[in-house]
C-alpha positions as CSV (number, residue, x, y, z in Angstrom):
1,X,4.4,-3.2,21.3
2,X,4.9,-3.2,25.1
3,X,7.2,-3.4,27.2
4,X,8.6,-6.6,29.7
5,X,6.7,-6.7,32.6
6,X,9.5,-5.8,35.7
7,X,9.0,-6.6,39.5
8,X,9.7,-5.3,42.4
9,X,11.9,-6.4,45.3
10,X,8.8,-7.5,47.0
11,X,7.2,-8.5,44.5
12,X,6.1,-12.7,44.3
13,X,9.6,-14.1,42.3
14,X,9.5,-14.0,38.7
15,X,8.3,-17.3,36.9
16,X,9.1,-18.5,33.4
17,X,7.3,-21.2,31.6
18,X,9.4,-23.7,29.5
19,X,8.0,-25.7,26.8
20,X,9.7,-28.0,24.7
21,X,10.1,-30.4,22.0
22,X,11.1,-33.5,24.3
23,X,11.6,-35.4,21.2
24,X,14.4,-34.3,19.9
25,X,17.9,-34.6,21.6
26,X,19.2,-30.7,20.8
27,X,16.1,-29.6,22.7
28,X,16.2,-31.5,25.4
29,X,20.0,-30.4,25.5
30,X,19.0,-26.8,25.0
31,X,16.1,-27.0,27.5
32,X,18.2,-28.0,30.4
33,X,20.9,-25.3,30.2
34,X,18.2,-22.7,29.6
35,X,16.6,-24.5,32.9
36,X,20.2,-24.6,34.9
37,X,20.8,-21.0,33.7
38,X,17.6,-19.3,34.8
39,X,17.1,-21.4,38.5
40,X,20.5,-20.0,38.7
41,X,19.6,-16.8,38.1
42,X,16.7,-17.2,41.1
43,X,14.1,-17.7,38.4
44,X,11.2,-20.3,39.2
45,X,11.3,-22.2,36.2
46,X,7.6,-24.0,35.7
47,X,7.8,-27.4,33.4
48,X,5.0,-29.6,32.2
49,X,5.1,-32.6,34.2
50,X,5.7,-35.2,31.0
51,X,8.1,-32.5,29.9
52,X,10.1,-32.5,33.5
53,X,10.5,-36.7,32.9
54,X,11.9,-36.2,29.7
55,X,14.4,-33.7,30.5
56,X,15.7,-36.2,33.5
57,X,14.9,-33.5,35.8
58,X,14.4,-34.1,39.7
59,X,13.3,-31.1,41.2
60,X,14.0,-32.2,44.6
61,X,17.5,-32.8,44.0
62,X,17.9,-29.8,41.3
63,X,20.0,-26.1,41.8
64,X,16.8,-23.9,41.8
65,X,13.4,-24.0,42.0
66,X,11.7,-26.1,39.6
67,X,7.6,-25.9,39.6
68,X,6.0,-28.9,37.7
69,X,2.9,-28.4,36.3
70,X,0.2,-31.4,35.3
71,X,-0.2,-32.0,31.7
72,X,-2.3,-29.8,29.8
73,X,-5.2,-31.8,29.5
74,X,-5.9,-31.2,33.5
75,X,-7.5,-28.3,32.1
76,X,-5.5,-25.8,34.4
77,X,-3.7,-22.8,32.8
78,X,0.0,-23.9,33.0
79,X,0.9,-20.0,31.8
80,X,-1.2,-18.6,34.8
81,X,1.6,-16.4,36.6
82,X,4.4,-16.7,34.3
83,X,5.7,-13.5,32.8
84,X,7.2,-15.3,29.9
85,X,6.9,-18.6,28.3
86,X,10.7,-19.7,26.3
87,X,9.9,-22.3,23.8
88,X,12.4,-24.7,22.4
89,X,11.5,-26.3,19.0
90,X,9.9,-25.3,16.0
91,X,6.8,-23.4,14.9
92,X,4.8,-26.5,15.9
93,X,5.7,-26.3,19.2
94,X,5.4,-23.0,19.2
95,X,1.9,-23.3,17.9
96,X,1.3,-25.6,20.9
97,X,2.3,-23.2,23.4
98,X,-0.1,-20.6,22.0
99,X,-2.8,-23.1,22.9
100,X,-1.3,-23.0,26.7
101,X,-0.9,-19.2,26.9
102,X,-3.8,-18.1,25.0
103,X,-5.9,-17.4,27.9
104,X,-3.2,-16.2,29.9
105,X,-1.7,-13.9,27.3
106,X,1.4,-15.0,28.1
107,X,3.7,-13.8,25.8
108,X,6.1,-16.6,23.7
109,X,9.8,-16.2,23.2
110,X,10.4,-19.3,20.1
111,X,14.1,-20.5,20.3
112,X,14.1,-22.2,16.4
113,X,15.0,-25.8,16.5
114,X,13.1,-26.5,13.4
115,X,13.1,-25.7,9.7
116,X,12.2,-22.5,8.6
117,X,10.7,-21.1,11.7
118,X,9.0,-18.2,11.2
119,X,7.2,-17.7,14.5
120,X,10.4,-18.0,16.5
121,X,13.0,-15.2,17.5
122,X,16.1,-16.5,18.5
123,X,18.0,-19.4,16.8
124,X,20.0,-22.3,18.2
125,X,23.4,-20.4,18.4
126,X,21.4,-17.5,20.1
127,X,20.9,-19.0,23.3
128,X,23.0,-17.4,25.3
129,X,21.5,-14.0,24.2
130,X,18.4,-14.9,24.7
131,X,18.8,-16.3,28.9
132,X,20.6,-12.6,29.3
133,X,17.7,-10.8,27.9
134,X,15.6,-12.6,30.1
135,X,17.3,-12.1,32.8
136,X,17.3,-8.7,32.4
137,X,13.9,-8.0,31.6
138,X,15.9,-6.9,27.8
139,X,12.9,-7.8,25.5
140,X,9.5,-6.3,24.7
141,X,5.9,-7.8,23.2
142,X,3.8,-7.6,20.5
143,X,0.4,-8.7,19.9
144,X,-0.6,-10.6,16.6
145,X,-4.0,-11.3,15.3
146,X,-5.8,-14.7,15.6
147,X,-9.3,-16.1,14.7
148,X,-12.0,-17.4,15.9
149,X,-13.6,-20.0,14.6
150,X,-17.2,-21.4,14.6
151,X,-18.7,-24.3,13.7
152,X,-22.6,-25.2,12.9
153,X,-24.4,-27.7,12.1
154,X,-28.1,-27.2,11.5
155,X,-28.0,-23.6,13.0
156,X,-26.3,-24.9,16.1
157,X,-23.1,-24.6,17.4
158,X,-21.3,-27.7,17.6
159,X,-17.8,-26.2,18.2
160,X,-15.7,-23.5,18.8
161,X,-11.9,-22.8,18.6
162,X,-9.0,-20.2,17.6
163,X,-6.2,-20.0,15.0
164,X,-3.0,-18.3,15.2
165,X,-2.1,-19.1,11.3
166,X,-4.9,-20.3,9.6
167,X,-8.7,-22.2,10.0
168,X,-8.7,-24.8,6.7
169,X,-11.9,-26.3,5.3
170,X,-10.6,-29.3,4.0
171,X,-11.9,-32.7,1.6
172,X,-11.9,-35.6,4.3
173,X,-11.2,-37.8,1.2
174,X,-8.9,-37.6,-1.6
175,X,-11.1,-39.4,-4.5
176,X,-14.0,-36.3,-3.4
177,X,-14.2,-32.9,-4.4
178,X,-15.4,-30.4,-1.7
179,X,-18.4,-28.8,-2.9
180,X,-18.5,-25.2,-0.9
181,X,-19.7,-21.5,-1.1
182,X,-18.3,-19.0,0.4
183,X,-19.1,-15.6,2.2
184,X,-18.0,-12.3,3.0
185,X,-19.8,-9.9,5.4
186,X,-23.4,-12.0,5.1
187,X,-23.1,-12.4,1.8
188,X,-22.3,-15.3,-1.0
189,X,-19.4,-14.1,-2.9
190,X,-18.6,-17.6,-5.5
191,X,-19.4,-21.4,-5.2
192,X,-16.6,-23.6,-5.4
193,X,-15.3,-27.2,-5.9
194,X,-11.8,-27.3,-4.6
195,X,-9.8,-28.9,-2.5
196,X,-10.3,-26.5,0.6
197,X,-10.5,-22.9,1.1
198,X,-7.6,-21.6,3.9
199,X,-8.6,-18.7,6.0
200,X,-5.3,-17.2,7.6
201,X,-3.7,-14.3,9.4
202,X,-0.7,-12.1,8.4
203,X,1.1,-14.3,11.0
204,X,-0.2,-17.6,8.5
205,X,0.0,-15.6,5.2
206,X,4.3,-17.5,5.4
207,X,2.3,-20.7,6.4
208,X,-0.4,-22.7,4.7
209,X,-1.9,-19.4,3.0
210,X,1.6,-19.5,1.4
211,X,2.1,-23.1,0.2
212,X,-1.9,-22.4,-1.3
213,X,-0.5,-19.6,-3.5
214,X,-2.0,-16.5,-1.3
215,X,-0.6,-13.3,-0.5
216,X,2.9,-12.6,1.9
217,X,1.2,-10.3,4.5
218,X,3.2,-8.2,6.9
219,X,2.3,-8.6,10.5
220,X,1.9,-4.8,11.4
221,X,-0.9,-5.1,8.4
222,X,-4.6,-5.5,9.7
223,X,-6.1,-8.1,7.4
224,X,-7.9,-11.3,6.9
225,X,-6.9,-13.4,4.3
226,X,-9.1,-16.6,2.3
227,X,-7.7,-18.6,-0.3
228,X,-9.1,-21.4,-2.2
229,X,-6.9,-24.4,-2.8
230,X,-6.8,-26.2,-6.1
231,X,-10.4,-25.1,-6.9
232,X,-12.4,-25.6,-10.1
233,X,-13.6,-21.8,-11.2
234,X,-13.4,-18.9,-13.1
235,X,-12.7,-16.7,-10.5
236,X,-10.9,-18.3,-7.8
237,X,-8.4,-15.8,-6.4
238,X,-6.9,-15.3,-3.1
239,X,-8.9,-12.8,-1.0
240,X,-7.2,-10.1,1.4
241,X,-10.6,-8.4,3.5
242,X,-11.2,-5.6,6.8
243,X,-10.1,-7.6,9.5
244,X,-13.9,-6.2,10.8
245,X,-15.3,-9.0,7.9
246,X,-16.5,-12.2,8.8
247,X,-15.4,-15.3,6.7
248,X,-18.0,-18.0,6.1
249,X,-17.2,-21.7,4.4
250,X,-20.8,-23.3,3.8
251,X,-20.3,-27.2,2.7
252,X,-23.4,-27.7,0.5
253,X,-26.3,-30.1,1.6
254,X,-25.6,-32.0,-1.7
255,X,-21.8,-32.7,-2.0
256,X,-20.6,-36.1,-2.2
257,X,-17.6,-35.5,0.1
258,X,-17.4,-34.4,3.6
259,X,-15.1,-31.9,5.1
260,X,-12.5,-31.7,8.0
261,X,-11.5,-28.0,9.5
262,X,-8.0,-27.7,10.8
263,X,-7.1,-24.8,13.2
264,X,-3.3,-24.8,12.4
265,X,-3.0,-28.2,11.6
266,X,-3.0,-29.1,15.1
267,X,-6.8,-29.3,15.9
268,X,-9.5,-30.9,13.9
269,X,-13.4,-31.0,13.6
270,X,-15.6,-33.3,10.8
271,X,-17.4,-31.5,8.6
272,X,-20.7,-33.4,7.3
273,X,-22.4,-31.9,4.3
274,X,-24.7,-28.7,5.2
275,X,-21.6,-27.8,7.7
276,X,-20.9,-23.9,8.2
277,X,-18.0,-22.5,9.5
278,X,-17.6,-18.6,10.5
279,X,-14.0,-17.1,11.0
280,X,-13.1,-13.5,12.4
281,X,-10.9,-11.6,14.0
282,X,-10.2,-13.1,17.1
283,X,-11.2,-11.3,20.7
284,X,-7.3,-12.4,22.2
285,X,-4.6,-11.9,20.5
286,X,-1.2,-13.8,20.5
287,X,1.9,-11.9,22.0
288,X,5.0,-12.7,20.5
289,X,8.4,-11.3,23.2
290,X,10.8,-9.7,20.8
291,X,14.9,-9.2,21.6
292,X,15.3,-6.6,19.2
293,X,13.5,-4.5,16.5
294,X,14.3,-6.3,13.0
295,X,11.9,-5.4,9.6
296,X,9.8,-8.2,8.7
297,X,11.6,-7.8,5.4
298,X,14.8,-8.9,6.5
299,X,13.3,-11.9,7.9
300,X,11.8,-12.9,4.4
301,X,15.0,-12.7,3.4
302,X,16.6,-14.6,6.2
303,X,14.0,-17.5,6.6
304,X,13.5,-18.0,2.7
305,X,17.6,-17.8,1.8
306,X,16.5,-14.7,-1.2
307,X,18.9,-13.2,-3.1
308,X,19.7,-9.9,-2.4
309,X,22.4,-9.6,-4.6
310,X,23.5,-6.3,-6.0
311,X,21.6,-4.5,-3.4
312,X,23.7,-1.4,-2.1
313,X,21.3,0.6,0.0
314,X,20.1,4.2,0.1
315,X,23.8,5.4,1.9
316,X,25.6,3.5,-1.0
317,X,23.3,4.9,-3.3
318,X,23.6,9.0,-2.1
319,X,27.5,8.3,-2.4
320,X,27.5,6.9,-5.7
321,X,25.0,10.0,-7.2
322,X,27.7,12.9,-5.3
323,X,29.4,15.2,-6.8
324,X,32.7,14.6,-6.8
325,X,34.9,17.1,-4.5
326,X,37.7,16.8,-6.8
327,X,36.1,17.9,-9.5
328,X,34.8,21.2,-7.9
């Protein structure tokens, strides 16, 4: 966990990326008074340029300094500079903006537009809190493991990439099995025909790795995590390893299907028989801007609705066992 970064008076003026989902009419509504409030505050707010037309925004004619950036493909670092990036959606979006920031380590505030919204920290209603916080510097980081990813075909590298949730080796087809053995550490650990195998962080243990059937990780927990989806074996249980090990998917020569990896559903590479995909611990991290200390337990419990009924808690609990003053 660190701390905001502060400035001085000096100092260049602080910049704040804003990413958002355009397509929706709550976050463009959301976007623009986060905009309006921060320019007001003498923050330079930097958009994406399709993201600027979206929102209406002129910056010419707007109250504040609006930097517009060229789309992401340019290739440029649109986080370069920017001590925070706010992003208005849902984890998707937020998943996007991790592509933007990841060389930058730039670290993500989510505001939750979407469903369940795991990655995010404040929710719609918290919006207001979350402009004051940034205002005044009232929030801290915290980095979270990713992967890297590696692709080969006939020994050479054809591709490499990163995962904040997950890496999944998948069938390209329905009608095919995917035919696969896979590896731990440099050596074969069980041959598979399945569905996919899904190789995840803690972050993506409440993502894919959970819809598969694998293990609820908590973040502060240093782990790699492989899980094979629908496959046809004996032994075919979800995997928790060293976050040191190195994950290897090897689609055999002879399968009848072919494969597709997805790096959190958002990036995708073919996968011809005789593929082989390694996935470790990844060299830059994600960092996540936090408003306030809250135990991954209560978010469980707050982003999956669980009953917590009958719970009274270790003060309720000392009471209850007392003696009784009135009956000394």
């Amino acid at each position: 966990m660190t701390e905001a970064p502060g400035t001085s008076a000096t100092d260049a003026p602080r910049r704040v990326l804003v990413l958002t989902h355009t397509g929706r009419d709550d976050a463009r509504e959301v976007a623009l008074a986060v905009v309006r409030a921060l320019t007001g505050h003498g923050i330079v707010v930097r958009l994406l340029e399709p993201e600027t037309a979206d929102l209406g925004i002129d910056p010419a004619g707007f109250e504040g300094t609006i930097e517009v950036h060229p789309p992401v493909e340019s290739g440029t670092d649109a986080s370069a500079g920017c001590e925070l990036a706010i992003v208005i959606g849902g984890d998707g979006t937020i998943l996007r903006a991790a592509e933007i920031t990841h060389t930058s380590g730039t670290p993500i505030l989510g505001v939750n537009l979407g469903h369940v919204g795991f990655l995010a920290e404040a929710e719609y209603e918290d919006v207001d809190t979350v402009i004051d916080s940034v205002v005044h510097r009232r929030y801290t980081s915290e980095d979270r493991m990713t992967l890297d990813v590696v692709v080969y075909r006939d020994g050479e590298i054809v591709n490499r990439t990163f995962a904040v949730n997950e890496a999944s080796v998948e069938k390209a087809a329905r009608e095919r099995m995917l035919e696969v053995v896979v590896e731990v550490d440099g050596r074969p650990l069980s041959r598979w025909g399945c569905d996919g195998i899904v190789c995840a962080t803690p972050t993506g243990s409440t993502a894919y790795n959970f819809s598969a059937g694998g293990p609820v990780v908590w973040p502060q927990v240093e782990a790699l995590l492989m899980v094979p989806i629908s496959a046809h074996a004996l032994f075919a249980r979800p995997l928790v390893v060293a976050p040191t090990s190195v994950l290897a998917v090897e689609v055999l020569a002879r399968t009848e299907g072919a494969g597709v990896l997805w790096c959190d559903g958002r990036r995708a590479v073919d996968l011809p028989p005789g593929a082989r995909i390694e996935v470790r611990r990844g060299h830059t991290p994600m960092r996540i801007a936090r408003l306030h200390e809250a135990p991954f337990t209560d978010r469980l419990v707050a982003k999956f609705g669980l009953s917590v009924e009958g719970w009274r808690g270790s003060a309720e609990r000392r009471r209850r066992t007392a003696p009784d003053p009135k009956e000394a």
